[in-house]
N, C-alpha and C positions, 0 to 999 in steps of 0.2 A: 504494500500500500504506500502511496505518496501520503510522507509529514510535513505538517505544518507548523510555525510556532503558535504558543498558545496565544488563544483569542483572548484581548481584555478591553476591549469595547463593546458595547452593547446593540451599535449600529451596524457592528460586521455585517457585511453581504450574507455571511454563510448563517450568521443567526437570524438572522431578517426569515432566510428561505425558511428556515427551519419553524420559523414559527409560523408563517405563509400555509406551510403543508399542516401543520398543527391544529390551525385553525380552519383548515378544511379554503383556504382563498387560492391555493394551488392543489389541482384536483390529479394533477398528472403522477405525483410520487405520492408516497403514504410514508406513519410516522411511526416510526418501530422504537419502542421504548422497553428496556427492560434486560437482563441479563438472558432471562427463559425465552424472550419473544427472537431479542436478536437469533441467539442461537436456534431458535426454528425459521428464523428468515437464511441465515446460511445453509442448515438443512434442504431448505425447500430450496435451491438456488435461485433467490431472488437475483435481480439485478442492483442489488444495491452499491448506491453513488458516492454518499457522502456517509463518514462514520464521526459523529461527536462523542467525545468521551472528557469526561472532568478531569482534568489534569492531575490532583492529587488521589486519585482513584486506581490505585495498580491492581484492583479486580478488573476495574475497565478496561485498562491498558493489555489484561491479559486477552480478556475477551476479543478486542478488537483483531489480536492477532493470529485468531482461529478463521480471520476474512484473509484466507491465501489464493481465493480462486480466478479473483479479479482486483482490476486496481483499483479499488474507493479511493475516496481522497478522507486521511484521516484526521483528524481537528479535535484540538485540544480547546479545550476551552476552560476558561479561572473559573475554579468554582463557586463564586458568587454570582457569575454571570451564568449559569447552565442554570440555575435552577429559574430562571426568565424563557426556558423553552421548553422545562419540562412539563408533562402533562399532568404527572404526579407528583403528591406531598413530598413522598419520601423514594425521591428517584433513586436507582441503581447506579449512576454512572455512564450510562452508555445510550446513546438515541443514534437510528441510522435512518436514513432519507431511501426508497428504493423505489424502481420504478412499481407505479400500478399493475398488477397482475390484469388480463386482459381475456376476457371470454366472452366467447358471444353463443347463439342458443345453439348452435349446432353443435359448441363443442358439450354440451347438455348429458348427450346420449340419452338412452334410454332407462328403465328399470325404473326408481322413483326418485322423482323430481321435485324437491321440495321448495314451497311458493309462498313468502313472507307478505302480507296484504296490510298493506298502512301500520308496520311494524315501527314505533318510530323510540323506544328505547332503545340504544345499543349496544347495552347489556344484556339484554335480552335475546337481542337478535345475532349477536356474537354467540350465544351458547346454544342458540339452536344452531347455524353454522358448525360450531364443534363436534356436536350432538348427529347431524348431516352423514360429516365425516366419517364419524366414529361407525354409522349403520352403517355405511358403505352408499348411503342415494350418491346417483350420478352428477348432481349439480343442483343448482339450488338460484331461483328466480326471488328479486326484491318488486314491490308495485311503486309507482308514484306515492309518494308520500310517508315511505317507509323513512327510516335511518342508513345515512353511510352507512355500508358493511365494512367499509373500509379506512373508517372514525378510529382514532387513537384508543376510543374506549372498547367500540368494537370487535377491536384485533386484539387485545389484551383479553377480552371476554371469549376471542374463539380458540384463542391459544395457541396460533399459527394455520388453524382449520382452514382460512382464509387465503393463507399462501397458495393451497394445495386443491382444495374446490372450486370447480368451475362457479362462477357466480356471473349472473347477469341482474343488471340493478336498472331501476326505474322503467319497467314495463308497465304498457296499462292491463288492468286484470283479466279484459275481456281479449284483448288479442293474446295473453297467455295461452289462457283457454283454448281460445282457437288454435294456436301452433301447438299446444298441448294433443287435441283431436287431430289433427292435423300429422301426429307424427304415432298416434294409434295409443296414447297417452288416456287411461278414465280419469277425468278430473274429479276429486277427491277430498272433501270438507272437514275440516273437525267441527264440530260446532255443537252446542249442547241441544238445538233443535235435533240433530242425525238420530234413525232410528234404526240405524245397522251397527252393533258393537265394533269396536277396533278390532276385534280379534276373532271376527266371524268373517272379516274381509280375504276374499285372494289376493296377497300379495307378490303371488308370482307373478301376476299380471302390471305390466307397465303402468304406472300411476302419475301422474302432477296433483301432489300432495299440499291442501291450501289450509292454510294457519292464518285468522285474523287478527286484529291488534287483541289487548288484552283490553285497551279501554269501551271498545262498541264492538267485536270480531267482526262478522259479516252482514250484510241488509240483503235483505229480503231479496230483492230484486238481484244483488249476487248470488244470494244461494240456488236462484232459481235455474241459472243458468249453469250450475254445475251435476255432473253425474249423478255422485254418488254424495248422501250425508251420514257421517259416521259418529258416534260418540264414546266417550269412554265413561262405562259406568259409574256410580259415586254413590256414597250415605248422601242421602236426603236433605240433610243441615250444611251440607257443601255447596257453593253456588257454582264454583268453577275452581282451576288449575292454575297457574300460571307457567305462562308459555313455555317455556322453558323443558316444565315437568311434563306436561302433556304431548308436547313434539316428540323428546324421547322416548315415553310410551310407546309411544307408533311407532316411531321409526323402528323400534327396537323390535318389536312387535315384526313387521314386516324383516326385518333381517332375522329374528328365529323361524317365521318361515321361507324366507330364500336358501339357507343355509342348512333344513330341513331337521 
């Protein structure tokens, strides 16, 4: 990796960026923060550009030197000035710039395809991402109005899932749908109206699997146009799941039966 001296201005170009992509005003790179996350950003071979590490930090210093595959450019920064770009209280040390992972619906494939609908926590919608992964679905669709999948919070919530799942973000629900039917895909609801259980469902069969938010899930006039409505039974005194817990369910559900 190319070094730099340490940064001790607050208007460097390179912190500037770093906050630019932090605050979501540069959409093209994402903000990898964290000792666990970097090192799943090297795992996954990101393209990453820029590597920040706190100067007096020789955990960080160590980390950075596990990026041998390509040339970042690596940047020290004083650490009084680094904590002006972290995302979190109590940073690790290390933040790296890379580019955006890049997928669009074809590379989707088939099998189940999970469809986040006006998801707009991104803690939330990082751990179904993880959660995705972890079943083995083929890719995973955001609607208008969801949450960056690819927010600072996000990525720390899927815990590198992100790197590695195809993800297509800001579809509208109704042409989902459609390219869902379109590619022999049953479109597939959770919703506490569904009167099919989760786990009377065939899930050998190709799916586009839809999750609404946790604040209103889906309207009527959504649900109408979808396949199939599913639900997952409860006690009585329970109103709902949060998202999170209920996506796993499923997913997991459908991976004990692919997996037979």
């Amino acid at each position: 990796m190319n070094e730099t001296e340490v940064i001790t201005s607050r208007d460097n170009a390179n912190l500037k960026l770093a906050r630019a992509v932090r605050d979501s005003r540069d959409l093209s790179l994402i903000f990898i923060e964290g000792a666990r996350l970097f090192e799943e950003a090297i795992r996954s071979r990101l393209d990453i550009l820029h590597v920040l590490i706190s100067a007096d930090d020789s955990r960080s210093v160590k980390l950075a030197e596990l990026l041998s595959y390509q040339p970042a450019k690596l940047i020290k920064v004083a650490p009084r000035l680094f904590d002006t770009i972290a995302d979190t209280t109590n940073s690790q040390g290390v933040i790296a710039l890379a580019r955006k992972p890049q997928s669009d619906r074809e590379s989707l494939g088939g099998g189940i395809v999970v469809l986040l609908h006006e998801v707009n926590n991104p803690a939330n919608l990082g751990a179904v991402v993880r959660s995705a992964e972890a079943s083995g679905a083929s890719g995973l669709i955001t609607t208008i109005g969801s949450a960056d999948a690819f927010s600072p919070k996000a990525l720390r919530a899927s815990m590198g899932s992100a790197f590695r799942l195809p993800i297509v973000e800001r579809l509208d629900l109704s042409d989902a749908i459609a390219w869902a039917g379109g590619r022999g895909l049953v479109s597939t609801a959770a919703d506490v109206s569904g009167k099919i259980r989760y786990s009377d469902v065939d899930w050998n069969v190709p799916r586009l699997v839809i999750f609404g938010s946790e604040a209103h899930g889906l309207e009527e006039r959504e649900l109408a146009s979808i396949d199939e409505k599913i639900c997952i039974p409860m006690e009585s005194e329970v109103e709902s799941l949060n998202l999170a817990v209920s996506s796993g369910i499923i997913l997991f559900e459908a991976k004990r039966q692919r997996i037979g």
